[in-house]
N, CA, C and O atoms as a Maestro MAE file, in Angstrom:
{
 s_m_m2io_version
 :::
 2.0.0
}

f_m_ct {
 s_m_title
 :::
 protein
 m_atom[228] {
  # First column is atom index #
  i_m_mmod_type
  r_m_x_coord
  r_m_y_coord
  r_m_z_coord
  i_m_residue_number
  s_m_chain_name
  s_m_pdb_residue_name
  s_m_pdb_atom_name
  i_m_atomic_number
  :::
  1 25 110.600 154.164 -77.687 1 A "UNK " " N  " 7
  2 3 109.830 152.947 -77.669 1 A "UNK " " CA " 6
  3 2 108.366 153.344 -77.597 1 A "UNK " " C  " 6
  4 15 107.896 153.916 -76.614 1 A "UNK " " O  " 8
  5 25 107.637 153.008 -78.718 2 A "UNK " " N  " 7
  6 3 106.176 152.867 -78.368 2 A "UNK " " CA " 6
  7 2 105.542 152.540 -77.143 2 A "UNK " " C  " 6
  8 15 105.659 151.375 -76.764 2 A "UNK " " O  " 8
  9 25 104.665 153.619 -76.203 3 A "UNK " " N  " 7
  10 3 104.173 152.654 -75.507 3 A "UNK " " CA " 6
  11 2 103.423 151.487 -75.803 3 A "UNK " " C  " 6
  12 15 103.758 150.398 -75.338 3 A "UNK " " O  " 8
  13 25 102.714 151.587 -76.333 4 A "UNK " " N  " 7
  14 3 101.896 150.120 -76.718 4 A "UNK " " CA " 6
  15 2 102.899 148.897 -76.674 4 A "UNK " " C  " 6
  16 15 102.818 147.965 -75.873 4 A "UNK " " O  " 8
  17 25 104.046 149.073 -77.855 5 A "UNK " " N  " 7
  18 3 104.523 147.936 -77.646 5 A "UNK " " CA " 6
  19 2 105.166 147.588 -76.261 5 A "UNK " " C  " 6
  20 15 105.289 146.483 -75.733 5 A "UNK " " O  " 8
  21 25 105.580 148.950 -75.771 6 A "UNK " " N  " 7
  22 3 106.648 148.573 -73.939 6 A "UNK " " CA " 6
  23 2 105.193 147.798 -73.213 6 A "UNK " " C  " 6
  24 15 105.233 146.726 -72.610 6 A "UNK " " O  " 8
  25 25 104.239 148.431 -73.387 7 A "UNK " " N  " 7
  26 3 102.946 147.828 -72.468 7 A "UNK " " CA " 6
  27 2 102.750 146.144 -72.926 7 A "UNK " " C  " 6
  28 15 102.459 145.324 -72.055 7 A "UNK " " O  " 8
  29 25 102.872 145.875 -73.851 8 A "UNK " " N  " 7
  30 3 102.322 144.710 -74.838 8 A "UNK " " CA " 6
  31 2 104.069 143.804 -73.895 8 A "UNK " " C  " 6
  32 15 103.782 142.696 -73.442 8 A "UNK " " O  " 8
  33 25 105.314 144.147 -73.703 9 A "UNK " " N  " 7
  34 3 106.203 143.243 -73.643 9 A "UNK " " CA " 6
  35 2 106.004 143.416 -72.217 9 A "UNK " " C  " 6
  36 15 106.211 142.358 -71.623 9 A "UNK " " O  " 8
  37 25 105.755 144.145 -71.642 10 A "UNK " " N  " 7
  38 3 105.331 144.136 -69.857 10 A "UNK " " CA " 6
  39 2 104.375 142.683 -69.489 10 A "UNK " " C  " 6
  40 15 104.752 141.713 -68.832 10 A "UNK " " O  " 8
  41 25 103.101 142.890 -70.112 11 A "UNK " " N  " 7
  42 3 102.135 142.129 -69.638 11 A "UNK " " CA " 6
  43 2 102.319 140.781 -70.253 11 A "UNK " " C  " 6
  44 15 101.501 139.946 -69.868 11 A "UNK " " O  " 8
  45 25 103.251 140.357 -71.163 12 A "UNK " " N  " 7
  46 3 103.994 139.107 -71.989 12 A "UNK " " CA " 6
  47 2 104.803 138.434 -70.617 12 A "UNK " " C  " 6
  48 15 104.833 137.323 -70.088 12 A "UNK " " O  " 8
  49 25 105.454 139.813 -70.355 13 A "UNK " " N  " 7
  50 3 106.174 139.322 -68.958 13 A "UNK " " CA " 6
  51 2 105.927 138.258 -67.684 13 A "UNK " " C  " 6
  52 15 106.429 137.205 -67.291 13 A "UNK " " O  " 8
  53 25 104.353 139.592 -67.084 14 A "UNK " " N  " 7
  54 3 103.980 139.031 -65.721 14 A "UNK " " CA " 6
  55 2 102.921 137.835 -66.135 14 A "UNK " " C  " 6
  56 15 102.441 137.070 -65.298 14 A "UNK " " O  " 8
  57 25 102.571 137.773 -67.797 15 A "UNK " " N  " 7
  58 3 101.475 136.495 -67.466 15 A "UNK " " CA " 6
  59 2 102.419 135.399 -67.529 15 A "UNK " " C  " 6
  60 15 102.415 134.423 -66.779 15 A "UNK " " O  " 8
  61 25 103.254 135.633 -68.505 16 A "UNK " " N  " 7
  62 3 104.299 134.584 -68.601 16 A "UNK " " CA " 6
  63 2 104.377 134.067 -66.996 16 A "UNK " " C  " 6
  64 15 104.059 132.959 -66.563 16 A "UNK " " O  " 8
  65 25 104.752 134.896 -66.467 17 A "UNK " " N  " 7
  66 3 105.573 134.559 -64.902 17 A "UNK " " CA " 6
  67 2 104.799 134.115 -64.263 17 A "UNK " " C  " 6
  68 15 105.195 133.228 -63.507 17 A "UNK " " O  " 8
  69 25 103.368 134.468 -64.223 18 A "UNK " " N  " 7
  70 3 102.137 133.951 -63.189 18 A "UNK " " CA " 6
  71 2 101.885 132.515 -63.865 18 A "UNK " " C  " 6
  72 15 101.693 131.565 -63.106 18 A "UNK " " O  " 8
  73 25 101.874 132.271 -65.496 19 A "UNK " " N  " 7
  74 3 101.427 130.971 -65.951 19 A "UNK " " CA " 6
  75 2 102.626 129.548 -65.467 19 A "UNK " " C  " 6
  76 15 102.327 128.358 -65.366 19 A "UNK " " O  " 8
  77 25 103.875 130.137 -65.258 20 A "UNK " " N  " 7
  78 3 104.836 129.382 -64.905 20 A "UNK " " CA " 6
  79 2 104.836 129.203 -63.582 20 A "UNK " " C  " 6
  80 15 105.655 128.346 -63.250 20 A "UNK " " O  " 8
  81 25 104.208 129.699 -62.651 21 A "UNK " " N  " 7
  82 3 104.685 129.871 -61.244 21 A "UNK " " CA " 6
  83 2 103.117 128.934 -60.968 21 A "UNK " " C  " 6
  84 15 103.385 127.846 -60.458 21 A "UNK " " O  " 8
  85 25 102.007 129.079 -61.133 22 A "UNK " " N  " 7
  86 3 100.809 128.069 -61.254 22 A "UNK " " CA " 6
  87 2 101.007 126.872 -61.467 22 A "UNK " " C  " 6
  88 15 101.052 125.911 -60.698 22 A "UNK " " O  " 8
  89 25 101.175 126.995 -63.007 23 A "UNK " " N  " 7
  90 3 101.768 125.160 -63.555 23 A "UNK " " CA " 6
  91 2 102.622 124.694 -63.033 23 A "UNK " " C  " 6
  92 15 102.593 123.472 -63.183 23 A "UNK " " O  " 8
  93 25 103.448 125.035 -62.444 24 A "UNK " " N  " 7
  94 3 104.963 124.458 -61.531 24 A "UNK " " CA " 6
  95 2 104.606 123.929 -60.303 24 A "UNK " " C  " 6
  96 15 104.877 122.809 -59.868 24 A "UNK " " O  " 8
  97 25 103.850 125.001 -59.670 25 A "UNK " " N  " 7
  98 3 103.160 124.724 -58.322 25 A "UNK " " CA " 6
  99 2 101.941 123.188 -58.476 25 A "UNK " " C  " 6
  100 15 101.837 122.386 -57.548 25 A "UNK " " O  " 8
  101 25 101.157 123.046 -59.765 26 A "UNK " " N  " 7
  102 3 100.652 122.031 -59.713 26 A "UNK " " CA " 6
  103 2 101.073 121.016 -60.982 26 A "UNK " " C  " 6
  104 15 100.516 120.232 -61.752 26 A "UNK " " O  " 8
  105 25 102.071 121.403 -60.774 27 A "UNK " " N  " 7
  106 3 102.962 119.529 -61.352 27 A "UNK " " CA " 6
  107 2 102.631 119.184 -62.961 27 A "UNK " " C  " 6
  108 15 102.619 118.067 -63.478 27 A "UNK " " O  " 8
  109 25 102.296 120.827 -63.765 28 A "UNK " " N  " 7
  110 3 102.323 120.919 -65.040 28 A "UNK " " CA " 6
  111 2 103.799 121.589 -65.691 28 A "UNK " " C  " 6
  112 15 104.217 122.730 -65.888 28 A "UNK " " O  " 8
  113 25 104.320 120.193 -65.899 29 A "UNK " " N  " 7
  114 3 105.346 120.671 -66.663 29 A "UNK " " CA " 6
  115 2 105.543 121.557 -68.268 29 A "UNK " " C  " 6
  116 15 106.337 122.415 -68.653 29 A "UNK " " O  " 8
  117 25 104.451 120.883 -68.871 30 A "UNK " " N  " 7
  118 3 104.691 121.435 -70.212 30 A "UNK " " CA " 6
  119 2 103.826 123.521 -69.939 30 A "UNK " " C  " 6
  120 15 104.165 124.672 -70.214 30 A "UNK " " O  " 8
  121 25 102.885 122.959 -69.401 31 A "UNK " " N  " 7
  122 3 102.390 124.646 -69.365 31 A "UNK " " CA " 6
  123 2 103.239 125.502 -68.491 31 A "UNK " " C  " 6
  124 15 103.017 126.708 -68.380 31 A "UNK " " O  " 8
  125 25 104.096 124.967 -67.943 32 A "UNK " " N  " 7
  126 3 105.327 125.834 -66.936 32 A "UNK " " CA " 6
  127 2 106.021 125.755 -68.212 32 A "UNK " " C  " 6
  128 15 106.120 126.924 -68.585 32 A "UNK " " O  " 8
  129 25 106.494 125.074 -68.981 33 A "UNK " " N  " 7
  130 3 107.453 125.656 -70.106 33 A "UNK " " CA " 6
  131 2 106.718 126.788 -71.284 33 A "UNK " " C  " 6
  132 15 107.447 127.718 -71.628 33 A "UNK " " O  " 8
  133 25 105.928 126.752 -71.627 34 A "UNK " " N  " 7
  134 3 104.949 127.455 -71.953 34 A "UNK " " CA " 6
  135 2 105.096 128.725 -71.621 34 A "UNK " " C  " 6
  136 15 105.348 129.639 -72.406 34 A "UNK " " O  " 8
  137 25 104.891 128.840 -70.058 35 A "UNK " " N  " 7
  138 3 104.736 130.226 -69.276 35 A "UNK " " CA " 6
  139 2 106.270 130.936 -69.813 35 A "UNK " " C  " 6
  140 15 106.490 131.773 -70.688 35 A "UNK " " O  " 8
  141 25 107.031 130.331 -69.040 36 A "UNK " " N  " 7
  142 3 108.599 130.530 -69.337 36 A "UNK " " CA " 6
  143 2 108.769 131.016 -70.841 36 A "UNK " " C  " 6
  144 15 109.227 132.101 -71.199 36 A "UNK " " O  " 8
  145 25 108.393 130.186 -71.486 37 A "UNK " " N  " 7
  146 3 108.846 130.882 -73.224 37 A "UNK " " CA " 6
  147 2 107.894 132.217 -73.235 37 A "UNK " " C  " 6
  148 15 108.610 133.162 -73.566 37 A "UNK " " O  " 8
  149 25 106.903 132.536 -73.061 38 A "UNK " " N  " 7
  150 3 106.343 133.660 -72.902 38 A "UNK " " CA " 6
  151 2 106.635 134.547 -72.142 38 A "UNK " " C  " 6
  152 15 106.057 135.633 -72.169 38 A "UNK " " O  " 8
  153 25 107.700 134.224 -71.221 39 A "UNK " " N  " 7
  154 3 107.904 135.505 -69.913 39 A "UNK " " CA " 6
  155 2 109.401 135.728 -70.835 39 A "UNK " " C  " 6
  156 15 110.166 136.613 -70.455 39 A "UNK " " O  " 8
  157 25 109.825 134.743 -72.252 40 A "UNK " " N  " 7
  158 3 111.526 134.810 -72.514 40 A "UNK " " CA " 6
  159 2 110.870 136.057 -73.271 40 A "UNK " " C  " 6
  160 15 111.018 137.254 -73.025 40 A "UNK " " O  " 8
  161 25 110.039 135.384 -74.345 41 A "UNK " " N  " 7
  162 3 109.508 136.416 -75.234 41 A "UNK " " CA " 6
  163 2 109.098 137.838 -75.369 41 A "UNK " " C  " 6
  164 15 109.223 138.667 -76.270 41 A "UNK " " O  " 8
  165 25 108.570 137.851 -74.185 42 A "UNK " " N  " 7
  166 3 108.062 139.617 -73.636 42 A "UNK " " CA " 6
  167 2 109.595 140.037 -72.932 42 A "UNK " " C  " 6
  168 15 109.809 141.239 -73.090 42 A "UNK " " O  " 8
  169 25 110.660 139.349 -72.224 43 A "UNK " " N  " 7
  170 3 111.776 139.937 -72.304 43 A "UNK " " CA " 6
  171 2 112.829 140.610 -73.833 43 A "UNK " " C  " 6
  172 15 113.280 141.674 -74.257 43 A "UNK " " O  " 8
  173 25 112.795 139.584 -74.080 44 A "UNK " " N  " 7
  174 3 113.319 139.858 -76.470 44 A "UNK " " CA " 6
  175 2 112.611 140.791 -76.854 44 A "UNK " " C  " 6
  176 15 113.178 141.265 -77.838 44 A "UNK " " O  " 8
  177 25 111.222 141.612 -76.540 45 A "UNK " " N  " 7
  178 3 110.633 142.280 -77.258 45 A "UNK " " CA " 6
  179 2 110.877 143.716 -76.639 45 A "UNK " " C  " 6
  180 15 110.769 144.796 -77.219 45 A "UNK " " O  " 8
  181 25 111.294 143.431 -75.095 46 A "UNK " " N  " 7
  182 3 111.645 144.853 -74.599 46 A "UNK " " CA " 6
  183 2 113.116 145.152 -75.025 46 A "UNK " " C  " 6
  184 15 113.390 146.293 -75.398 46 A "UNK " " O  " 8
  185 25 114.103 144.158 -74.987 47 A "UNK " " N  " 7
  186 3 115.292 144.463 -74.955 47 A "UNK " " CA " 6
  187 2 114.999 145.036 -76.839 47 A "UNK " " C  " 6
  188 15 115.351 146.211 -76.939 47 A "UNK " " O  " 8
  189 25 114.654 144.661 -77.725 48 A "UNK " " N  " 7
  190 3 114.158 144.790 -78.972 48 A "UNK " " CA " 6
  191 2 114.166 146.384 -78.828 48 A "UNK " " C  " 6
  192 15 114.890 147.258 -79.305 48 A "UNK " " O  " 8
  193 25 113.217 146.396 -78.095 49 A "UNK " " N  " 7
  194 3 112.830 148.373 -78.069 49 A "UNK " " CA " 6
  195 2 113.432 149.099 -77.313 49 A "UNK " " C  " 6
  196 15 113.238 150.308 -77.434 49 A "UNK " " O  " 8
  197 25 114.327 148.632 -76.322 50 A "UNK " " N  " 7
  198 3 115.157 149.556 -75.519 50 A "UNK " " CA " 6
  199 2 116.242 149.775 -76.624 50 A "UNK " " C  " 6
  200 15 116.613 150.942 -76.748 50 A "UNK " " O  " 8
  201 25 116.970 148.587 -77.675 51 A "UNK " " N  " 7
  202 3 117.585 148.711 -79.171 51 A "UNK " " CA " 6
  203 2 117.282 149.832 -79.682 51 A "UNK " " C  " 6
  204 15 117.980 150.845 -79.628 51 A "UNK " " O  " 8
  205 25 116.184 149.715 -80.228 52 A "UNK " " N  " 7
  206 3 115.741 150.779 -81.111 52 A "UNK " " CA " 6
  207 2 115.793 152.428 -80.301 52 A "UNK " " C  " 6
  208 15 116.175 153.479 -80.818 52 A "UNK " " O  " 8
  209 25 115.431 152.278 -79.314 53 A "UNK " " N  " 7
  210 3 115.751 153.728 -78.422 53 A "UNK " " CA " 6
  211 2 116.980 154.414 -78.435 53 A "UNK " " C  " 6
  212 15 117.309 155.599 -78.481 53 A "UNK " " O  " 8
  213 25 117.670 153.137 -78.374 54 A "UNK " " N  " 7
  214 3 119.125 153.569 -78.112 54 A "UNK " " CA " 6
  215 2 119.626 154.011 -79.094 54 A "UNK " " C  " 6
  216 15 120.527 154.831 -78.921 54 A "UNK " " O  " 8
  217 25 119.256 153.659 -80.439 55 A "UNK " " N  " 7
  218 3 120.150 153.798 -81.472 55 A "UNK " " CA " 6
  219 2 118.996 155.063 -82.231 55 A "UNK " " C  " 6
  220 15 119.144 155.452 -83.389 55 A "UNK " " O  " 8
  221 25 117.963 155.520 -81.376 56 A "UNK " " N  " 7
  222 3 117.398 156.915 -81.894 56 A "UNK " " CA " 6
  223 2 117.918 158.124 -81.704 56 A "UNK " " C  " 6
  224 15 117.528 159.152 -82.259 56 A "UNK " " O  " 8
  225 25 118.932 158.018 -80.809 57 A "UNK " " N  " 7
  226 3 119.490 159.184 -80.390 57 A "UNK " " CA " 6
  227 2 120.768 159.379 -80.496 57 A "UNK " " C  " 6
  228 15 121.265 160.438 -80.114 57 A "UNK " " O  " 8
  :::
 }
 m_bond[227] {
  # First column is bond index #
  i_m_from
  i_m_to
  i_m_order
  :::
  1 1 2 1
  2 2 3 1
  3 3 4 2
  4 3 5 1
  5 5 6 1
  6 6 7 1
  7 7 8 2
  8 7 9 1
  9 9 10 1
  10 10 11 1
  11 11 12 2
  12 11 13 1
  13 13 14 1
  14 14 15 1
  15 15 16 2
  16 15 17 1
  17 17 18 1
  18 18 19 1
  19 19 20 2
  20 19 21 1
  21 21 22 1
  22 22 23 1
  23 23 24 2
  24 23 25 1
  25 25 26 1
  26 26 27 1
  27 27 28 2
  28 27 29 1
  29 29 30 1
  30 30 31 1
  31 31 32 2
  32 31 33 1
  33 33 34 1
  34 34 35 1
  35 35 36 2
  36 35 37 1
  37 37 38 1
  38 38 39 1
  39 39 40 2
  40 39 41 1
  41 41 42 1
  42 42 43 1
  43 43 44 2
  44 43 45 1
  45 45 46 1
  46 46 47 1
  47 47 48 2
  48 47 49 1
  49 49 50 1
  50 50 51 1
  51 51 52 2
  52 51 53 1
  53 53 54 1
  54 54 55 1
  55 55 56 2
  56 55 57 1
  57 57 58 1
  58 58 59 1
  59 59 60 2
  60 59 61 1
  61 61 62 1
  62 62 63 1
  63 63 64 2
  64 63 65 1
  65 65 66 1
  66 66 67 1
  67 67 68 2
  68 67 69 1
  69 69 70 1
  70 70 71 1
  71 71 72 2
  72 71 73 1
  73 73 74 1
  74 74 75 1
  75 75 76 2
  76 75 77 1
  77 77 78 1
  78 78 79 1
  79 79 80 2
  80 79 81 1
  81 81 82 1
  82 82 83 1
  83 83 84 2
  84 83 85 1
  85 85 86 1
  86 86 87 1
  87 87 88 2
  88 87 89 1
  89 89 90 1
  90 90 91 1
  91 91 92 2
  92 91 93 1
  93 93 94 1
  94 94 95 1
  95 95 96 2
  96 95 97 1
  97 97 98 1
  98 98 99 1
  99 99 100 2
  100 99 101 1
  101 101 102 1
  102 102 103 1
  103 103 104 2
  104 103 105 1
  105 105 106 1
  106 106 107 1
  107 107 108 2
  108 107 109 1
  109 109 110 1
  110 110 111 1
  111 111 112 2
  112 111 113 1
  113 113 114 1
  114 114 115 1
  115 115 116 2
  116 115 117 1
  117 117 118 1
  118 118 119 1
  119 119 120 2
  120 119 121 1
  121 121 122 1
  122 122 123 1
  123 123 124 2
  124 123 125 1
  125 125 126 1
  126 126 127 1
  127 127 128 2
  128 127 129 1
  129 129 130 1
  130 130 131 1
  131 131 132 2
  132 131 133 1
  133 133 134 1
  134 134 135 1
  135 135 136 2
  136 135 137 1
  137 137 138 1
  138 138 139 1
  139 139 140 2
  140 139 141 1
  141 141 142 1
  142 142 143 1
  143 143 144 2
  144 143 145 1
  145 145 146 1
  146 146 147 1
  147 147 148 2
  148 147 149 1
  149 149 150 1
  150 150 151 1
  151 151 152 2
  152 151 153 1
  153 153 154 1
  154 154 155 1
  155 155 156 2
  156 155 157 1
  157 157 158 1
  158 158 159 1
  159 159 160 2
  160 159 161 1
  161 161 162 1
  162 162 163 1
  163 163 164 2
  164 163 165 1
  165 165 166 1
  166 166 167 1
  167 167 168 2
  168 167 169 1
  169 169 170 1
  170 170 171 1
  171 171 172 2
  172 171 173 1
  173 173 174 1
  174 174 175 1
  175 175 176 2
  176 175 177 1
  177 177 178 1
  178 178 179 1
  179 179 180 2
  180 179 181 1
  181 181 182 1
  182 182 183 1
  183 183 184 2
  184 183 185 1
  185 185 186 1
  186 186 187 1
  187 187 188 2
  188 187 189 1
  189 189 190 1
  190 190 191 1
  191 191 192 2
  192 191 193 1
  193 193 194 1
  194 194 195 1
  195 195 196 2
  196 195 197 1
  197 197 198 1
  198 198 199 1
  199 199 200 2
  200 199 201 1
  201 201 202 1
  202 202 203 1
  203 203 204 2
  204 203 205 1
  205 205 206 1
  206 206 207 1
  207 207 208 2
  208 207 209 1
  209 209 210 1
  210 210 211 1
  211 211 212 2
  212 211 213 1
  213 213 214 1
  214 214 215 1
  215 215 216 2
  216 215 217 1
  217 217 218 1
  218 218 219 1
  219 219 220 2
  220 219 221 1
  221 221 222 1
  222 222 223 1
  223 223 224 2
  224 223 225 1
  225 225 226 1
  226 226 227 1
  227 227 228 2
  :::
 }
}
């Protein structure tokens, strides 16, 4: 796995998680869904490259 991209699906992760855990806390529903699809997304992109790892060897 590239780092760049493992770094790039990391930080997809924790903003995801910080933008959902904010908006939730102040009674923004749509930008808590928002956060969430972005914390799904940076998960799909690691499992994506842990794929490709696996099947390098």
């Amino acid at each position: 796995m590239s780092a760049k991209e493992k770094a790039k699906a990391k930080i997809e992760q924790i903003t995801g998680k910080v933008v959902r855990r904010v908006a939730h806390a102040s009674g923004k529903d749509t930008t808590a869904a928002k956060g969430a699809a972005l914390q799904a997304r940076g998960k799909a992109r690691e499992s994506k490259e842990k794929g490709k790892d696996f099947f390098k060897r």
